[in-house]
BABA-99533 format. One line per field, with one value per residue (C-alpha): residue in one letter; y, x, z. Coordinates in steps of 0.02 Angstrom, whole numbers, plus 32768, in hexadecimal, padded with zeros to 4 digits. Layout:
// BABA-99533
code: [A, ...];
v: [Y, ...];
u: [X, ...];
w: [Z, ...];
***
This chain:
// BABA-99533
code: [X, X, X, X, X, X, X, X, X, X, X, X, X, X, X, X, X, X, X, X, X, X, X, X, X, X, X, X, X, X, X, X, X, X, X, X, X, X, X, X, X, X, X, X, X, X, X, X, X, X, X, X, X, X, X, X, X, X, X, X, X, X, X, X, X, X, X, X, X, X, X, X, X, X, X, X, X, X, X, X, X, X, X, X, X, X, X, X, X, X, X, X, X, X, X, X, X, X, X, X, X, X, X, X, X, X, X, X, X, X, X, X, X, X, X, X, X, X, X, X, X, X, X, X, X, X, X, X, X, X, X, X, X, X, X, X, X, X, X, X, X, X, X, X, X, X, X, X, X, X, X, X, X, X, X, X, X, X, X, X, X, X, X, X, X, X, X, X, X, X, X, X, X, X, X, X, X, X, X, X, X, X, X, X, X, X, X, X, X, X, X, X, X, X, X, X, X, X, X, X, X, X, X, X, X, X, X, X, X, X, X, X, X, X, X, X, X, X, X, X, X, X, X, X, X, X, X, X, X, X, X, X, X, X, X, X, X, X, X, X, X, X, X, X, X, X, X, X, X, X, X, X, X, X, X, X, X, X, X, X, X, X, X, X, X, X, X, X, X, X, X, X, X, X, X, X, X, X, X, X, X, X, X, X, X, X, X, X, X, X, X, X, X, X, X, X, X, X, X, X, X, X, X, X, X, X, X, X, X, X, X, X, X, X, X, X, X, X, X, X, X, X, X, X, X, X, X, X, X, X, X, X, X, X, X, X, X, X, X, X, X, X, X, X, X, X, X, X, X, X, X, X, X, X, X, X, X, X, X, X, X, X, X, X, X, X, X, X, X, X, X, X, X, X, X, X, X, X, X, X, X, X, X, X, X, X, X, X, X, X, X, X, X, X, X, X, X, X, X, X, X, X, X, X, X, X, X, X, X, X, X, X, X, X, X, X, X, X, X, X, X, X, X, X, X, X, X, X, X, X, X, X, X, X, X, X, X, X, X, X, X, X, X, X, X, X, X, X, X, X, X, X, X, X, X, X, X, X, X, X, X, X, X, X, X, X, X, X, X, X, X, X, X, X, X, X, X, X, X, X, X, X, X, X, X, X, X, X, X, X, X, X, X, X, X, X, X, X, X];
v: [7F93, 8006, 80CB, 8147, 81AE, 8141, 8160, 80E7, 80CA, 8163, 81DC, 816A, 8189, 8237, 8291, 81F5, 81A2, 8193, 8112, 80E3, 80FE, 8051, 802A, 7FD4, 7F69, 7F77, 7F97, 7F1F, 7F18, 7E5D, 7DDA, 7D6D, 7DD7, 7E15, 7E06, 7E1C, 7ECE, 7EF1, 7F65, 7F0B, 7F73, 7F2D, 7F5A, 7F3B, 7ED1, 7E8D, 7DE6, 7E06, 7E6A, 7E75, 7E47, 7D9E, 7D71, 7DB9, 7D1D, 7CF1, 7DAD, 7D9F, 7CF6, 7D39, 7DD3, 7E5B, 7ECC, 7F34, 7F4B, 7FC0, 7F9E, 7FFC, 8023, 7FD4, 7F34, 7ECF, 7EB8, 7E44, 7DB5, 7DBE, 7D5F, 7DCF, 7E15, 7E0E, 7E9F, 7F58, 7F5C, 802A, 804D, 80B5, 80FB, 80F7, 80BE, 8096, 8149, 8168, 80DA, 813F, 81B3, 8137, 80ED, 8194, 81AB, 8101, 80ED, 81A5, 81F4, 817A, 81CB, 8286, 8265, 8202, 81FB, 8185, 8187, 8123, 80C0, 8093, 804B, 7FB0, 7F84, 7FB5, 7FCC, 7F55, 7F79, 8043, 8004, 7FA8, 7FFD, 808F, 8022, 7FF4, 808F, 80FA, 8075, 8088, 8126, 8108, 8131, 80AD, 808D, 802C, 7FB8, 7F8A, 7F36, 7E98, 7E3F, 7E69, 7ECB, 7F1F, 7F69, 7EF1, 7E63, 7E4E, 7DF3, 7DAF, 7DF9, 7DE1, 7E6B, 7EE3, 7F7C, 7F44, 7F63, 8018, 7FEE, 7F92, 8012, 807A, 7FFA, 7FCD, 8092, 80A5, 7FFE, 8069, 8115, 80D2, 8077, 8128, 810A, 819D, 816E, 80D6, 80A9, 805D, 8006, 804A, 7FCF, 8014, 7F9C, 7FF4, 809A, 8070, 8016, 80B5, 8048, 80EB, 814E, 81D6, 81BE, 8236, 822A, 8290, 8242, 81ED, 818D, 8163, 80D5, 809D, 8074, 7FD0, 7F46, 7EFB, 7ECC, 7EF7, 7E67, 7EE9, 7F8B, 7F5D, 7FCA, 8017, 80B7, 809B, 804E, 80E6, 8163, 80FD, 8107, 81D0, 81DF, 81CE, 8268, 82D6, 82BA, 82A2, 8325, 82F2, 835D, 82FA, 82AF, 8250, 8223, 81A1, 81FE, 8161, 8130, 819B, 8183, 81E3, 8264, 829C, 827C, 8305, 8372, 834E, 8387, 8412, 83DE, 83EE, 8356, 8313, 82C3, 8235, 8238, 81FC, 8237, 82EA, 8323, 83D0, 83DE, 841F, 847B, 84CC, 8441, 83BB, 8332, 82A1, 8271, 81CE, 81F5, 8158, 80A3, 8009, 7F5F, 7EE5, 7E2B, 7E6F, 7F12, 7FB8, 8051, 80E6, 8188, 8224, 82C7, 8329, 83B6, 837F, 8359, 82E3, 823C, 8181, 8108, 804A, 7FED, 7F46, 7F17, 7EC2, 7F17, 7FB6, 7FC1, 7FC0, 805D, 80B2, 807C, 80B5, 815E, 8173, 8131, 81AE, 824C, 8224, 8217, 82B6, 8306, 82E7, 8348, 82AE, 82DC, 82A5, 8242, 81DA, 81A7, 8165, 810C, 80B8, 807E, 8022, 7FB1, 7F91, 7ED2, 7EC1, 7E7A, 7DBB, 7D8A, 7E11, 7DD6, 7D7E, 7D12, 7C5B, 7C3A, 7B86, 7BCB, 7C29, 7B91, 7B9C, 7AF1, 7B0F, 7B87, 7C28, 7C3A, 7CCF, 7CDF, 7D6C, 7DB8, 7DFC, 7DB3, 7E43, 7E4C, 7EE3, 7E9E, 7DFA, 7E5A, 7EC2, 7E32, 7DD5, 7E6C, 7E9A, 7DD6, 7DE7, 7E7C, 7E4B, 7D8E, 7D6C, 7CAD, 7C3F, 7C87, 7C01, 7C6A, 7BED, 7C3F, 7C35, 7CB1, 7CC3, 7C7E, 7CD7, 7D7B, 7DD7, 7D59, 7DE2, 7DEE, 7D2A, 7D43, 7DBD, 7D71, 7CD9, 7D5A, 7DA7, 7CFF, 7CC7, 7D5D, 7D8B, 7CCA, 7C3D, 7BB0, 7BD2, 7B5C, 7B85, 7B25, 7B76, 7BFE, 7C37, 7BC6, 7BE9, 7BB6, 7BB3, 7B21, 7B26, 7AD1, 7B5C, 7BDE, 7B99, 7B7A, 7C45, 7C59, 7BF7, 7C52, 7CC0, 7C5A, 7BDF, 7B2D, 7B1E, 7B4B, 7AA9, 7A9B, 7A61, 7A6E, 7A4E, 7AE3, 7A80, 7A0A, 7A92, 7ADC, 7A52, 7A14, 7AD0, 7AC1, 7A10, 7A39, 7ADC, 7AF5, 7B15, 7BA4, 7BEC, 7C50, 7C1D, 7CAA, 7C68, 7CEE, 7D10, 7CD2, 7D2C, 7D2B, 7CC2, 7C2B, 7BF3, 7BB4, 7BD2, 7B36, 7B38, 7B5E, 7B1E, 7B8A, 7B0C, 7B2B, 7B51, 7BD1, 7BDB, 7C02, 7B61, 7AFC, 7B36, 7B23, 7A70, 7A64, 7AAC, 7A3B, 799B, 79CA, 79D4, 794D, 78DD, 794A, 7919, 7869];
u: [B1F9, B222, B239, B1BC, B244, B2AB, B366, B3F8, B4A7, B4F3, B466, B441, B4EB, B4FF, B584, B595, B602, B622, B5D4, B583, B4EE, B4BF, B3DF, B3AF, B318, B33F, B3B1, B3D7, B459, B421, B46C, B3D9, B358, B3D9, B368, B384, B3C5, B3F1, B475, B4BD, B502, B58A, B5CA, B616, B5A8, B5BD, B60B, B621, B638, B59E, B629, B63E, B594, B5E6, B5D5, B518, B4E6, B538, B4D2, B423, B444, B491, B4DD, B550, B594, B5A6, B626, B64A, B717, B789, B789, B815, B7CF, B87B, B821, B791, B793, B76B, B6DD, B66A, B602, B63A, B67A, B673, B6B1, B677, B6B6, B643, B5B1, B542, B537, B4EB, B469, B3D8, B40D, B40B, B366, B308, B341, B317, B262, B244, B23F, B1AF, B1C6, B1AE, B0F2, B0C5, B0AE, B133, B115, B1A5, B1AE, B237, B265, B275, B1C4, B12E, B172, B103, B07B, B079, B081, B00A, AF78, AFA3, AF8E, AEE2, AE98, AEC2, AE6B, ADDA, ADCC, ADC9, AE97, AF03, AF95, B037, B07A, B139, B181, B19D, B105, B122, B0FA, B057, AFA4, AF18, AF59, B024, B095, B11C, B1CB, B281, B2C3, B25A, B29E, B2CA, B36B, B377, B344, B2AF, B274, B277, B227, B198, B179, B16F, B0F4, B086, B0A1, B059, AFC0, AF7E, AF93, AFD6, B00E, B08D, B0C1, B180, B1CA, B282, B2FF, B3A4, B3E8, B397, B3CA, B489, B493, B435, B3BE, B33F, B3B9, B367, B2BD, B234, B1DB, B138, B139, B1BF, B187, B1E7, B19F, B20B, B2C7, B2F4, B389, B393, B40F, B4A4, B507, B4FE, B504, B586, B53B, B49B, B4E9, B502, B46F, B3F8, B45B, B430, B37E, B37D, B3C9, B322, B2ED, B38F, B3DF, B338, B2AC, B1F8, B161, B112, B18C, B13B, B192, B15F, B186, B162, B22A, B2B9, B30C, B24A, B266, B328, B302, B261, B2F4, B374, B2F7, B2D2, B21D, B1FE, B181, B0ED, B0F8, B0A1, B08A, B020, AFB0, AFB0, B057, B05F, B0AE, B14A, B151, B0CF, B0CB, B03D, B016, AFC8, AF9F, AF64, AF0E, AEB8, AE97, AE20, AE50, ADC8, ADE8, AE20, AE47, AE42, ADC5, AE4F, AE30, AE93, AEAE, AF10, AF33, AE8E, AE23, ADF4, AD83, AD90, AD93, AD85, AE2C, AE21, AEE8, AF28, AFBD, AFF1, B06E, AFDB, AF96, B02D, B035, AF60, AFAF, B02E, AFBD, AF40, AFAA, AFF5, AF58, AF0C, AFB8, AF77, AEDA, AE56, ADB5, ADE2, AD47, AD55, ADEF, ADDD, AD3F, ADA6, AE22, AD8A, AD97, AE3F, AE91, AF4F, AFB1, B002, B066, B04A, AFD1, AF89, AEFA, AEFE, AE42, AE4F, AE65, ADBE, AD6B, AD39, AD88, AE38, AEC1, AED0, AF6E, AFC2, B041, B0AB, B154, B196, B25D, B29D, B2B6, B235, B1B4, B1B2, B191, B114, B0B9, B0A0, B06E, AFD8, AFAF, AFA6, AF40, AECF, AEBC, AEB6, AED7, AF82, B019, B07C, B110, B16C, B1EF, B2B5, B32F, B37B, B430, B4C0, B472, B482, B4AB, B491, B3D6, B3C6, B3DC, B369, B2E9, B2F0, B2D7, B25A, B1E4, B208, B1CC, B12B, B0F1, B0B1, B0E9, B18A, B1BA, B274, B289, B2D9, B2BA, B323, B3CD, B41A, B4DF, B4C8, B4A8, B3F1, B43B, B4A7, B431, B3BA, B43A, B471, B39C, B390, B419, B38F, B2F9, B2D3, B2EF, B23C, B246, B207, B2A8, B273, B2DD, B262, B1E9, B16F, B171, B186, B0DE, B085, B0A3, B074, AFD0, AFB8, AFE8, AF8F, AEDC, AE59, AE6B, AF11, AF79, AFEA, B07A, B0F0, B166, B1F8, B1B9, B10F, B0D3, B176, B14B, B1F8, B27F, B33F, B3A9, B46A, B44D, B3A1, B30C, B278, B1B0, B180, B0D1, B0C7, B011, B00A, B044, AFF3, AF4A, AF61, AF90, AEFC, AE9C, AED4, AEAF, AE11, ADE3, AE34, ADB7, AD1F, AD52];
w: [2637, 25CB, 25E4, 259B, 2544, 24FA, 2528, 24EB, 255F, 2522, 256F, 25EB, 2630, 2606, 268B, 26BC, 265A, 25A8, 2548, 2496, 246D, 2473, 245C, 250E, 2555, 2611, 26A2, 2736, 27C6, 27E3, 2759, 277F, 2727, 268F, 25E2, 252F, 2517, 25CC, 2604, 26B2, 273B, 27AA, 2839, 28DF, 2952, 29FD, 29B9, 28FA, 2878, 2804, 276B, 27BF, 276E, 26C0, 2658, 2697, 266A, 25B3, 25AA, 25D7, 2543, 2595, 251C, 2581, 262C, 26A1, 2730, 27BF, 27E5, 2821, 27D1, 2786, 26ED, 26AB, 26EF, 2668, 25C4, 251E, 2557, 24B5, 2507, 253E, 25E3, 2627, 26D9, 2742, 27F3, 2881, 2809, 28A2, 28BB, 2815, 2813, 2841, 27CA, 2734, 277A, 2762, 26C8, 2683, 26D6, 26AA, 2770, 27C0, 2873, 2835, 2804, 288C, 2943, 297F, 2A46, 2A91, 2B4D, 2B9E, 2C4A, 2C9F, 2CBB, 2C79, 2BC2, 2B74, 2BD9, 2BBE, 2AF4, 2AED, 2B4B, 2ADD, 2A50, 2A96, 2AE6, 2A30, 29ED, 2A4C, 2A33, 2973, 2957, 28FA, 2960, 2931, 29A5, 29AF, 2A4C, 2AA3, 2A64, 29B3, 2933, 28F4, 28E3, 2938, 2915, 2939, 28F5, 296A, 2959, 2999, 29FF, 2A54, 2A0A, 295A, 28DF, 28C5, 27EF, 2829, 289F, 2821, 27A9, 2819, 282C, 2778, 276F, 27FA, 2795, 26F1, 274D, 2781, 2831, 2899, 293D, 2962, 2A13, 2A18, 2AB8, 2AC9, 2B1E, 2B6E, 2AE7, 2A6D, 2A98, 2ABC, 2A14, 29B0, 2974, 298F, 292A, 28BF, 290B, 291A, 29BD, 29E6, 2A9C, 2B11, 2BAB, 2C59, 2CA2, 2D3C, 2D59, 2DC4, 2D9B, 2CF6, 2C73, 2CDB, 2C78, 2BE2, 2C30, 2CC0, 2D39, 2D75, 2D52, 2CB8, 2C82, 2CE3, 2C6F, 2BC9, 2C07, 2C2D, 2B63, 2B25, 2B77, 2B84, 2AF5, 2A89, 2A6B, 2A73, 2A6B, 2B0F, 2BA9, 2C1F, 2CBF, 2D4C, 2DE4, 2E55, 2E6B, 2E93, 2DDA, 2D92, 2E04, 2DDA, 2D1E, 2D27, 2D8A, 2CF0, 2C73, 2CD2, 2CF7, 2C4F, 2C42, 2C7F, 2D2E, 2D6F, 2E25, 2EB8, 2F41, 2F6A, 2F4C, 2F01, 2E5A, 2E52, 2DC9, 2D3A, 2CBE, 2CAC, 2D22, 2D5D, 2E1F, 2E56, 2ED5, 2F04, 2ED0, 2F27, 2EE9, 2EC8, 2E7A, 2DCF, 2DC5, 2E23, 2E3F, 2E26, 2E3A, 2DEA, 2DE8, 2D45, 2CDC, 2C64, 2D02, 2D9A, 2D91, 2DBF, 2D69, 2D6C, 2D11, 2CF6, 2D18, 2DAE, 2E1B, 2E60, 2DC1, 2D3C, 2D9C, 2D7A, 2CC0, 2CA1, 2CD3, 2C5D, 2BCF, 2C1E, 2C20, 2B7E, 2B1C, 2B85, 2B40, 2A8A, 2AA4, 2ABE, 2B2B, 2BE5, 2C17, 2B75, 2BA2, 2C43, 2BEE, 2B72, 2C01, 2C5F, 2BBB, 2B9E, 2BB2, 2BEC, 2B63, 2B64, 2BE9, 2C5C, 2CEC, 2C85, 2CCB, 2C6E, 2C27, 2C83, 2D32, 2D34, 2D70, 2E2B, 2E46, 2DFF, 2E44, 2DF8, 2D84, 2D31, 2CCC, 2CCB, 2C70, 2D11, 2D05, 2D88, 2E3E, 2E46, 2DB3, 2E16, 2EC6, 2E69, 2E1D, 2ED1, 2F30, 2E96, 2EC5, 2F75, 2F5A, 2EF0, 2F35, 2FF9, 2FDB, 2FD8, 2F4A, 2EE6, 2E8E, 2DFA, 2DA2, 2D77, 2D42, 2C7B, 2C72, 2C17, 2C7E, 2D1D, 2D9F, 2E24, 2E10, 2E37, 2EE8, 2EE4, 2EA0, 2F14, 2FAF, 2F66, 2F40, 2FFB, 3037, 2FD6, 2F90, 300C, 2F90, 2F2C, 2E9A, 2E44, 2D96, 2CDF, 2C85, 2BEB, 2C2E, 2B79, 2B9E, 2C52, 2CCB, 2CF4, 2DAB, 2DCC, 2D91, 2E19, 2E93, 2E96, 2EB8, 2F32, 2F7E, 2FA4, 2FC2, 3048, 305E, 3043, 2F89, 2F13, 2E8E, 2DFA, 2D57, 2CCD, 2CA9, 2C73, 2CED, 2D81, 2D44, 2D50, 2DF7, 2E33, 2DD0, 2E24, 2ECE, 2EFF, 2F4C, 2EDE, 2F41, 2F2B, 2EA0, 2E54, 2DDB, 2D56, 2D44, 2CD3, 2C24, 2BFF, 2B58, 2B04, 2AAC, 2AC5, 2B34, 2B0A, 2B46, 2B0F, 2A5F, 2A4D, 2A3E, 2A6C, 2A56, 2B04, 2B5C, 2C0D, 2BDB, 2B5E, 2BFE, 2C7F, 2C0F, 2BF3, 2CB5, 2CE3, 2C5E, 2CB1, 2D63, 2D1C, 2CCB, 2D83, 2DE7, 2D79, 2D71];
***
């Protein structure tokens, strides 16, 4: 795409460094999507160094690069194509971006989310409830990328170019507010940098990603960078864990707070209270009490969790001057997105178990996602999920204790194995879980004999995968839905009952 003031390399880089002014067609930090034209940005990555991928970038047209120091450059070949270093270039990548796709962020309402659960949730029902209320919103997260319909992407909080790029897609469409799902990831690697935001959102802070982060230390203080170190018109903090709480403190209670039942707010900014909820089969009667008024409301999510996520969605869009009572009414229509409880089509028949499928790959997500089921459904609980190799081995444990204690039926098989042995992956669970647990090594095949062997009667979670149409084994990325699966599952039970 192309900027609406044209600049070439020279003013592109301006204070930078100094360059020619060389005519350009695009920027990218990703040799993969280098065209004819393109300026290519290198630098230091986990593994490589972006100039690694030098001769593929000259060979898809790029007409200059831009490297980030140090680099030994003696071990290149006459390079037919400028080669300009730069120190500490990832520092000035969100810099170049807004120049390039002309500022996106500054005209627009970029509300971002981050925590470890909830994220794509929060996004998405913003998406829909602006929506409903006749607002445009962008979407960029987990699921993908878009409007109403979303195109599937990579990483949940994209490069820091096309964050930039997909801003400046949403800027020229006319549409004014985008919601963004932050990873920790994300924020460590600056892939936010030089982002506008109008709103920043806590949504909880449990174990996750400790493999990158080292610590839960660590990762908590990546997390509280998105509202110390970055200004926002809006903050919204979950008060419900002990991590909300201290952040509100850190900010000094600049924000608005989410909290339940009667406790008296703590200081003069906005709020939210949940003051009560009733579950019934597929959702919950809530009723709150806030800066912009009091009402109930009936939401039509499963789980204690999605009560918590209405309310940010609710005080944020209360925050940006929408009429109260319409916004509650929009929430009474709102769908979760894919993969999160998500009821399979199939299992509405009276005489088939009821199976969801759900993204929840954490020790608390999982816990969360059994107790919302034994809330909402007084029958028997199947739980069939794994843990992702190559990641934090701590968790698996975990997550083993946690389906003995909450499901009646607990089925351990794959999930993501990548380099890992999907037998010692489920051999650190079971650590955890009983000697009951069914151990079954193919996905596929694990669903299934859940689907087969529970009551038409019972319920039956497969956790860890949500809405990914894929499985990652050694190097292999193989077509696989949980949802796809558990359909066809369902299908053939089916067709042997009304044989």
């Amino acid at each position: 795409m192309l900027p609406k003031v044209k600049i070439n390399l020279s003013e592109l880089l301006s204070g930078i460094a100094i360059a020619p002014p060389i005519p350009m067609t695009g920027i990218s930090d990703d040799s993969r999507n280098i065209k004819k034209g393109n300026i290519f940005f290198a630098c230091h990555g986990e593994t490589y160094h972006g100039l690694n991928f030098l001769e593929s970038v000259i060979k898809n047209g790029a007409i200059a690069v831009i490297y980030e120091k140090p680099y030994d450059l003696s071990q290149l070949k006459n390079c037919a194509i400028p080669l300009i270093g730069v120190e500490n270039l990832s520092e000035y990548m969100g810099e170049i971006a807004n120049r390039w796709y002309d500022f996106p962020s500054s005209v627009l309402e970029v509300i971002g989310i981050t925590g470890t659960n909830g994220k794509t949730t929060v996004a998405w029902l913003i998406q829909q409830c602006l929506s409903l209320l006749g607002n445009k919103c962008g979407y960029i997260g987990t699921l993908g990328v878009g409007v109403k319909n979303i195109d599937k992407g990579g990483l949940t909080t994209p490069s820091c170019f096309e964050l930039h790029k997909q801003l400046s897609i949403f800027k020229e469409m006319g549409i004014k507010y985008v919601a963004v799902e932050v990873s920790s990831h994300a924020i460590e690697q600056d892939r936010i940098a030089g982002l506008s935001f109008g709103a920043t959102i806590f949504t909880n802070l449990s174990r996750d990603h400790l493999d990158y982060h080292g610590s839960f230390e660590a990762y908590s203080k990546i997390k509280a960078k998105l509202f110390i170190d970055i200004d926002s018109k809006i903050k919204i903090i979950n008060c419900h864990d002990d991590f909300g709480r201290t952040l509100l403190k850190k900010i000094n209670n600049k924000a608005i707070s989410i909290i339940k039942g009667q406790t008296s707010v703590i200081h003069d900014e906005a709020y939210l209270s949940i003051l009560s909820s009733k579950a019934n089969e597929f959702g919950h009667t809530v009723y709150i009490k806030s800066t912009w008024g009091e009402k109930d409301f009936i939401l039509p999510l499963m789980g204690e969790f999605n009560i918590e996520n209405a309310a940010q969605v609710i005080a944020l869009i209360s925050a940006y001057e929408f009429d109260f009572k319409k916004i509650l009414l929009a929430m009474e229509k709102i769908s979760p997105p894919q993969g999160r409880m998500e009821l399979i089509d199939a299992s509405m028949n009276q005489n088939l178990p009821s199976v969801f499928v759900d993204f929840a790959h954490t020790p608390v997500a999982l816990k969360a996602a059994l107790l919302a089921l034994r809330l909402h459904c007084k029958r028997k609980i199947w739980c069939v999920f794994g843990c992702g190799g190559d990641r934090d081995k701590g968790k698996r444990k975990l997550m083993g204790l946690i389906a003995k204690d909450y499901a009646d039926y607990v089925v351990v098989t794959s999930d993501n194995p990548r380099n890992e042995s999907p037998e010692n992956i489920i051999s650190e669970i079971l650590l955890g879980s009983s000697d009951a647990a069914h151990t079954i090594i193919d996905r596929s095949t694990a669903i299934n004999f859940a689907i087969k062997s529970a009551s038409n009667q019972d319920v039956i979670l497969i956790a860890g995968k949500g809405h990914e149409d894929y499985q990652l084994i050694e190097n292999k990325k193989i077509n696989f839905s949980d949802n796809l699966v558990s359909q066809k599952a369902l299908e053939l039970r089916l067709k042997e009952i009304n044989k």
